[in-house]
N, C-alpha and C positions, 0 to 999 in steps of 0.2 A: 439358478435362482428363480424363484417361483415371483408371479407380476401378480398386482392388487386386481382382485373383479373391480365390476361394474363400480358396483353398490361401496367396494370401499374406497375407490377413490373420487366417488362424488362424495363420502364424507370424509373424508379428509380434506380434500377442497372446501367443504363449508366451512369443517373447523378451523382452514388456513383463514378464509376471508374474516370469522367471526373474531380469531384477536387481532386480523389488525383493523378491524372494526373498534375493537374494544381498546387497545393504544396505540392508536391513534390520535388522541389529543395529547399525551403523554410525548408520543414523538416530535409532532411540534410543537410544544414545548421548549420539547430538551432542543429543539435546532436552534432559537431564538436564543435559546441563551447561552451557547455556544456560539452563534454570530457577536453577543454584546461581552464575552469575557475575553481578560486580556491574554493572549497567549504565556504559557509557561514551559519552556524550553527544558528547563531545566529540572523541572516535574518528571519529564520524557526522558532524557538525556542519559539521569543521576543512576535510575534502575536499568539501564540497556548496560551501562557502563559497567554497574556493579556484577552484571551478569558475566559479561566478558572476563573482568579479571578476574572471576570464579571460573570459568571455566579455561580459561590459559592457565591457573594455579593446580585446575586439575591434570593437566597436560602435562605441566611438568614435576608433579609427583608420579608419576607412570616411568 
């Protein structure tokens, strides 16, 4: 595997720092209000669940 020159990884460094230059107020933002909403367990929960019993349904059609 061939490594980046000089030149491109001081630009990709710049372009790393320029978005999170760039959202950065976007990010805290979204942390703020993530600190002030209520948790939803159940949001989380519903699709992990539905995942599993798809794929135990898969398992035992084989």
């Amino acid at each position: 595997m061939e490594t980046f020159s000089t030149w491109e990884s001081v630009l990709l460094g710049a372009m790393v720092l320029l978005i999170i230059f760039w959202m950065g107020p976007g990010i805290k933002a979204s942390i703020e209000q993530s600190k002030n909403a209520k948790p939803d367990w159940a949001g989380l929960l519903m699709p992990i669940g539905l995942v599993v019993l798809f794929v135990i349904f898969l398992i035992a059609m084989v």
